[in-house]
Steps between C-alpha positions, in 0.01 A plus 500: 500500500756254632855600514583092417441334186464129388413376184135377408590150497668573851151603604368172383747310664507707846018415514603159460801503757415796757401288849184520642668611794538904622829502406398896464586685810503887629886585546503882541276779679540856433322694728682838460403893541201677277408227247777318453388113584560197284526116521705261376384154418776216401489164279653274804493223220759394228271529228253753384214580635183585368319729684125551328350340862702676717333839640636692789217702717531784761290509817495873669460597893460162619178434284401134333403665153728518216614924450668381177604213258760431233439197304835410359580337189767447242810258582770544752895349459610289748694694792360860357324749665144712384477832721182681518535898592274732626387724141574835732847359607823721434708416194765305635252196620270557191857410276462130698137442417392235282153624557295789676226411685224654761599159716834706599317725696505375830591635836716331826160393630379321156485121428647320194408152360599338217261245318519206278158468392352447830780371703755765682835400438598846690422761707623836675366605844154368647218575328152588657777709785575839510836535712460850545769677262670165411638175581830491765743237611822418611596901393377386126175745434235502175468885522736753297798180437639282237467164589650177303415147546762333653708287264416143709107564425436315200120443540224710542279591819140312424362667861428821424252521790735400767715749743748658235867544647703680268796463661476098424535481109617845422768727507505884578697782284426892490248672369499525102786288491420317137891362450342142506178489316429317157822287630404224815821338608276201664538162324738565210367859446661635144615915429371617196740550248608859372351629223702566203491878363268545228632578132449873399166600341487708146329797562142532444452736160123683521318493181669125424303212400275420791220297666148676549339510814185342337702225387651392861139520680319309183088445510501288798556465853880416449761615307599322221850579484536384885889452558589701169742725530377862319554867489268725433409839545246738715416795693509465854159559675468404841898441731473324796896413492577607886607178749162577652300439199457256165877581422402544153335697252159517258573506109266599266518475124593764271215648330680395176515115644144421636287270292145485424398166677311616823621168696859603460671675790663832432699491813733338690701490847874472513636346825825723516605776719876493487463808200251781601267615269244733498086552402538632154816325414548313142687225619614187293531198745696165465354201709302197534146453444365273782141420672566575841222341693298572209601848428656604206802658537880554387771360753840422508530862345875529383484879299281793533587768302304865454448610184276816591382684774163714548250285331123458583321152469096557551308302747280226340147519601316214655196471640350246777319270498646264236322327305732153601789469780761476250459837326785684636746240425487723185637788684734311717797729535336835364434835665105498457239741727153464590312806495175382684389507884624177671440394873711369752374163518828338715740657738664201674853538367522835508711510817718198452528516112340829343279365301135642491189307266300731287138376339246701336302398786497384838510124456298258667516114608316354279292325728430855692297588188408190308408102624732290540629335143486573155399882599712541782806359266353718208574827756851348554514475124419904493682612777825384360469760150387734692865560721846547465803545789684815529878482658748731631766310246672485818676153663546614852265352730316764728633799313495820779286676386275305257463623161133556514324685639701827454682569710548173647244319690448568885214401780367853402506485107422193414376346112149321579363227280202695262777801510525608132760596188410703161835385323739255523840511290796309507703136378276224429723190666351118548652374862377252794242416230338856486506727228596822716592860446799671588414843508679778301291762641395531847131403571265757662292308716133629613358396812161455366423255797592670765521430888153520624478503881260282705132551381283691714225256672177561290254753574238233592725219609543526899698126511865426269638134473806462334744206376883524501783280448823657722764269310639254751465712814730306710623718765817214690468394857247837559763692700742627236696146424442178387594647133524373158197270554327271301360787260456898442774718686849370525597732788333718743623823306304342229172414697538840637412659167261233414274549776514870465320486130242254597430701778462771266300322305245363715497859731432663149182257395302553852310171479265363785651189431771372256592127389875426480688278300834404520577548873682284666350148655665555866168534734360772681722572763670841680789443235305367212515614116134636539554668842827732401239571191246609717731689787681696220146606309350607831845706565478685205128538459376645809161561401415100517542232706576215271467116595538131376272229528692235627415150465640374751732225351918537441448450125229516271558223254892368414645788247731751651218762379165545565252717531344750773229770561542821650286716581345853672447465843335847537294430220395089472455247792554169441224289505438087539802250431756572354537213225786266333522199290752237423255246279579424154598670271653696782726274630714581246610727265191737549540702769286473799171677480445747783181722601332719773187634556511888551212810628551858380507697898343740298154379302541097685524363093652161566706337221733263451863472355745249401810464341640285271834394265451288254780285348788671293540480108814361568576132338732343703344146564172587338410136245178404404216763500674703711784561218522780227178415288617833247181624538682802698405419852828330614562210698311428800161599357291203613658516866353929483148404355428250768677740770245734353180258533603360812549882681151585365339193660684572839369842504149379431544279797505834703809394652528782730139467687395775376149467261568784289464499122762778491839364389840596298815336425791648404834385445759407223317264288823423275216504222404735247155641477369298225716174634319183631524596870280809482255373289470236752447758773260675293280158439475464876386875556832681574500762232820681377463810668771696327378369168100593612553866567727608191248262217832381431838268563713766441596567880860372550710419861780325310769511245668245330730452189321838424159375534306667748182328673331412817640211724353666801096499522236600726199243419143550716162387558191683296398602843846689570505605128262700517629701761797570341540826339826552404854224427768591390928384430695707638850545283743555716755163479349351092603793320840598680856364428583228721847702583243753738463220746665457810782222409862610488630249232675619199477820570745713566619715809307765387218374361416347818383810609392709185277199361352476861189634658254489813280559291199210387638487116690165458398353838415181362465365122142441527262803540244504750106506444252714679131466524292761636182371639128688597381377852113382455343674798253223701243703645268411764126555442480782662802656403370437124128673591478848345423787802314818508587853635277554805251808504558596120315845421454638150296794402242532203323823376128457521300431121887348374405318205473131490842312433694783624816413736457574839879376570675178572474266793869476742530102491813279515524151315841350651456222217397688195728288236360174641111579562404900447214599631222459213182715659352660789169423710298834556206468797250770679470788149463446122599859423868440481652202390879353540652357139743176546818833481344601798365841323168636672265545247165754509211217443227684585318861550699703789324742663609747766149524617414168542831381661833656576691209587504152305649240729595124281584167630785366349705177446803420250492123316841379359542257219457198711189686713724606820257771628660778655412646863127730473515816491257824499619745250301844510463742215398862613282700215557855396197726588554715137141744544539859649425649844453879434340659768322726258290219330419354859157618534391368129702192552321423861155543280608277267613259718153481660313434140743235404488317848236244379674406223857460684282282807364277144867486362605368857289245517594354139843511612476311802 
């Protein structure tokens, strides 16, 4: 709220009159110690100003993206000031605030610029340049100082990319010196005039004539006593009153008061902290009813009085999902609970703002699970009943230790996306246009999706590919300087810790070869990005010798990042040409498509990989087909699909030299699985390997806006498909708070080190994806033709009845899965037989007597008729009839009488 007023016909008069001209400018900078930082901007003009297309923006660590906005509005008197305050600032610079605002939270190294619409009428320091700590000149410094335009500057600075020289425009007082601010002495500026002491207030009688709580939210989204002053009465069921937190207090009604419409409010909060009250208290409250950015609530609170003390108020129960988005405007202000199972669906702000987003579900993109359009939206449509955001109630940016998970989260205990809750209770409040919970009760989270470390290669896999983008991997000039550069670490410290988890990371998966994303474009030389990748994987993984392909070239393509491929020397040899293209649509936007040809040292299976990045989601420029259809596939999509057609055709093309069939590509896609550009991959025979293996597009790499899905893919040939036996995400960077990474800002001292780790989890914000991968074993003829065991003997007992098992043949068949052998070729006897197990089988009469040793030819026929070597096989029979001396003389007789018959038997035999 502004601190000046003028009349409505005054803000008639002051459209008509204010000059098209920046007469706006920034006259103060408060840059002081913990969180106190503010800015002061100044009517220059003698007439008011209206300021609805006037928006100041903040630009961190020397980057060319916008941290943070305010879009102003409202009018501004001629010669008066509007300060904007950091919402965690002390007390004494809050009491000069006209407003609170997330732009106020900049450091001595940040960049300022003020808009009209899309001019800059003025700027502090240099945007897209990091200085280091901050801006110094001529002994006037950005960092930890007061600094106050100087009275002659009367117009603003419209280069906010040129060299910034504090010293020029501005002039330097102490640290949290705030004497000056909301009053610019520059061009006629005014001192507010003192306020006169208010008259003295009746006390407030409990019991009195009153307004209901019901009555001040109404039936609809807004109050309908907005700027009413009431009192009315409660119990006190949620106090977040410290400096820290809301400053106020939750009111439900009494259980005399409520009413039976269900679209009526029972509750209410009360922006007032000056009298402390307590959960349980009957309180009777004096104040304004206003919508504060939507939000019910009672301000300008002049008398709280307690009538009782020790009271209970019950939770409401509430269930999700909700049957439409508006549903809990109903319970705007109440204590409510849910009593069911919710997920942890978003973790971004839980570092920098507390806040945590439950769902009864892990939610997807909708165009992860459903085409693009009317079903994707319909998803949206779903996912949005289905969540709701849970805060700390705190205001203090990067609270040490976070509120969640208990006790406070660290690189060790950390609360992971798919993590779950049983119960949720606390103040229903409506802020930054989220219905949110303040909780009353601390939440006992459940790490149902735990850290899982790298999967094991598969049983029957003997090759691993994997995809990974390492987040701007920019390591400076390659020998420790050279630092901020264009993107990722802004100091060596920082680098330092980034390359330690992606070193991690990639040490952890153990792939033969891994596409990279993200890396920075600066060649292949000793002191490239890709080289101190390689040198510091080899130094901490022993075991391998990893390598780069290098291209040969000092860029690939024109972005600062590209792509690379790394891989196993002890494992893989590189083999034709290693391949690049700069042909539309690669010549822009797209990144450049790389691939190599590759042979396993251990089976010789020769495949090939390549890498891409397609265009980001991003809009910027994107017009025409390339712009937001709605159909939930972003901007950009018809630049991605013809990326997508255009990488399949090169690959065709064979661009490495090698004629092999046998091809992936993996890389970040910036598509979901169901999007345009993966269906396009698929209709040119790349399939979605992920997406093949599970049956399913549930596999995720990404979060965003609490909406997990796959931007990074691993698409192959049929011919490589089929090989593949296992794929796989691995979670390590989707499901983590971004607060685990490696960066330093806005974080604290401390948490510098307790939210940090070595360790893989947060290494990048994209996870990576592993495909394991069965060698198919070429073997020559004769290493495919079955063999036999040379001079094989076996033993039968004479008379053994036909069909009985003599035993089984000693063969090999090195390619059983691809052509077993199907039967064997017996020569030279027909009184044993070989079946196509290799069994000998009794065929025929045996006789001691007429032969004590059967020798067989025999040969072994595949499915495809290789014939094994020839072998003799011999089977020795059992003589089973007894030679007791005592019977010799009868037996000898007997043998005589029967001679004829044995010479006639003989002969029928032969």
């Amino acid at each position: 709220m502004f601190k000046t007023k003028i009349t409505p016909l005054a803000l008639v008069i002051a459209s008509l009159s204010a000059p098209a001209s920046a007469d706006l400018i920034i006259s103060e900078y408060i840059e002081g110690s913990s969180n106190n930082k503010a800015i002061e901007l100044y009517n220059n003009s003698s007439s008011p100003l209206t300021l609805d297309q006037y928006s100041l923006s903040l630009y961190v660590n020397g980057k060319t993206t916008i941290q943070s906005t305010l879009d102003l509005s409202g009018t501004l008197a001629a010669n008066s000031t509007f300060v904007v305050v950091n919402s965690s600032s002390n007390d004494a610079l809050k009491e000069k605030a006209d407003l609170e605002h997330g732009v106020a939270n900049f450091n001595g190294d940040d960049a300022l610029v003020l808009m009209q619409g899309s001019t800059v009428v003025d700027s502090f320091g240099q945007r897209g340049v990091d200085p280091g700590s901050f801006w110094s000149e001529g002994e006037v410094q950005t960092q930890n100082k007061t600094l106050r335009r100087k009275d002659s500057i009367t117009a603003g600075r419209t280069t906010p990319d040129a060299e910034f020289n504090p010293s020029e425009e501005w002039v330097q007082f102490d640290q949290d010196d705030f004497d000056g601010l909301g009053s610019h002495a520059g061009n006629g500026g005014t001192t507010p005039e003192p306020i006169p002491e208010p008259e003295p207030l009746e006390p407030l009688v409990c019991g009195a004539e009153k307004v209901l709580i019901n009555a001040i939210q109404g039936d609809s989204s807004a109050s309908p006593l907005v700027d009413t002053l009431v009192e009315f009465e409660g119990i006190v069921t949620a106090d977040f009153q410290d400096d820290d937190q809301l400053k106020g207090f939750f009111v439900s009604s009494l259980a005399a008061d409520i009413d039976a419409n269900p679209l009526t409010s029972e509750g209410v909060f009360v922006y007032f902290a000056d009298i402390d009250v307590n959960v349980g208290d009957h309180v009777r409250v004096q104040g304004t009813v206003e919508e504060y950015f939507d939000a019910t609530q009672i301000g300008s609170v002049s008398q709280v009085a307690v009538c009782d003390t020790g009271l209970a108020a019950a939770a409401t129960k509430i269930t999700l999902p909700l049957a439409d988005t508006t549903d809990l405007e109903a319970f705007e202000g109440m204590l409510v609970t849910l009593e069911q199972p919710l997920v942890v669906t978003n973790n971004f702000g839980l570092g920098r703002y507390g806040e945590v987003e439950l769902a009864t579900e892990r939610l997807y993109q909708g165009t992860q699970v459903a085409l693009p359009g009317d079903a994707a939206n319909a998803v949206e449509t779903e996912n949005l009943l289905k969540k709701i955001l849970l805060d700390d109630g705190s205001t203090v940016q990067n609270l040490d230790p976070t509120a969640y998970p208990t006790p406070g989260l660290s690189a060790e205990n950390t609360l992971r996306t798919g993590d779950t809750v049983n119960t949720v209770t606390g103040a229903l409040a409506y802020s930054f246009s989220l219905y949110r919970i303040h909780p009353t009760v601390a939440p006992s989270f459940i790490a149902t999706n735990a850290r899982k470390n790298a999967p094991e290669l598969n049983a029957e896999a003997d090759l691993r590919v994997a995809s990974f983008n390492v987040l701007n991997y920019f390591n400076g000039d390659g020998q420790g300087g050279g630092f901020p550069t264009a993107r990722g670490a802004d100091s060596e410290a920082e680098f330092t810790r980034q390359e330690a988890k992606i070193v991690s990371a990639i040490s952890a998966i153990q792939a033969d070869v891994v596409g990279l994303m993200e890396i920075e474009n600066d060649g292949f030389g000793e002191f490239s990005a890709i080289a101190s990748l390689v040198d510091a994987l080899n130094d901490a993984d022993s075991a391998n010798n990893y390598a780069f392909v290098d291209f040969n070239v000092d860029q690939i393509g024109t972005d600062a990042i590209t792509t690379a491929l790394i891989y196993r020397a002890n494992k893989v040899e590189e083999v034709g040409t290693a391949a690049i293209t700069t042909e539309a649509p690669f010549d822009f936007s797209n990144r450049a498509p790389i691939a190599q040809s590759f042979k396993s040292l251990e089976t010789d299976e020769v495949f090939t990989v390549a890498v891409s990045h397609l265009k980001s989601k991003s809009c910027g420029s994107a017009s025409g087909n390339n712009a937001d259809s709605g159909d939930g596939q972003g901007c950009w999509n018809e630049i991605r699909t013809e990326g997508a057609n255009a990488f399949a055709n090169w690959l065709d093309s064979k661009p490495t030299g090698v004629d092999d069939e046998d091809t992936i590509l993996v890389g970040d896609m910036n598509a979901y699985a169901m999007e345009d550009p993966i269906r396009a991959f698929a209709d040119k025979g790349y399939k979605n390997v992920v997406a093949e293996i599970d049956g399913d597009t549930l596999g995720y790499s990404y979060s965003f806006s609490g909406r997990a899905g796959s931007l990074d893919h691993a698409v192959a040939t049929q011919s490589l498909l089929s090989k593949i036996v296992a794929a796989t995400d691995w979670h390590i960077n989707a499901d983590e708070p971004i607060s685990l990474d490696y960066n330093v800002e806005f974080k604290s001292e401390g948490q510098q080190s307790s939210l940090y780790s070595e360790s893989a989890y947060r290494a990048s914000d994209h996870d990576p994806v592993i495909i394991d991968i069965k060698s198919e074993i070429t073997l020559t003829p004769e290493e495919q033709t079955p063999v036999i065991k040379a001079d094989q003997v076996f033993a039968v007992d004479e008379n053994s009845a036909i069909g009985a098992i003599i035993g089984t043949l000693d063969f090999s068949d090195p390619n059983a899965d691809e052509s077993p052998v199907v039967k064997f070729i017996t020569s030279d006897n027909d009184s044993v037989s070989i079946n196509n197990q290799g069994q000998l089988i009794v065929a025929g009469e045996i006789d001691y007597e007429f032969e004590n040793r059967i020798t067989l030819t025999v040969q072994a026929q595949d499915s495809v008729g290789n014939l094994s070597n020839v072998e003799k096989v011999a089977v020795k029979v059992n003589n089973l009839r007894s030679d007791d001396d005592n019977d010799a003389g009868s037996l000898l007789w007997l043998s005589l009488l029967l001679a004829p018959l044995s010479i006639v038997r003989r002969f029928k035999k032969k």
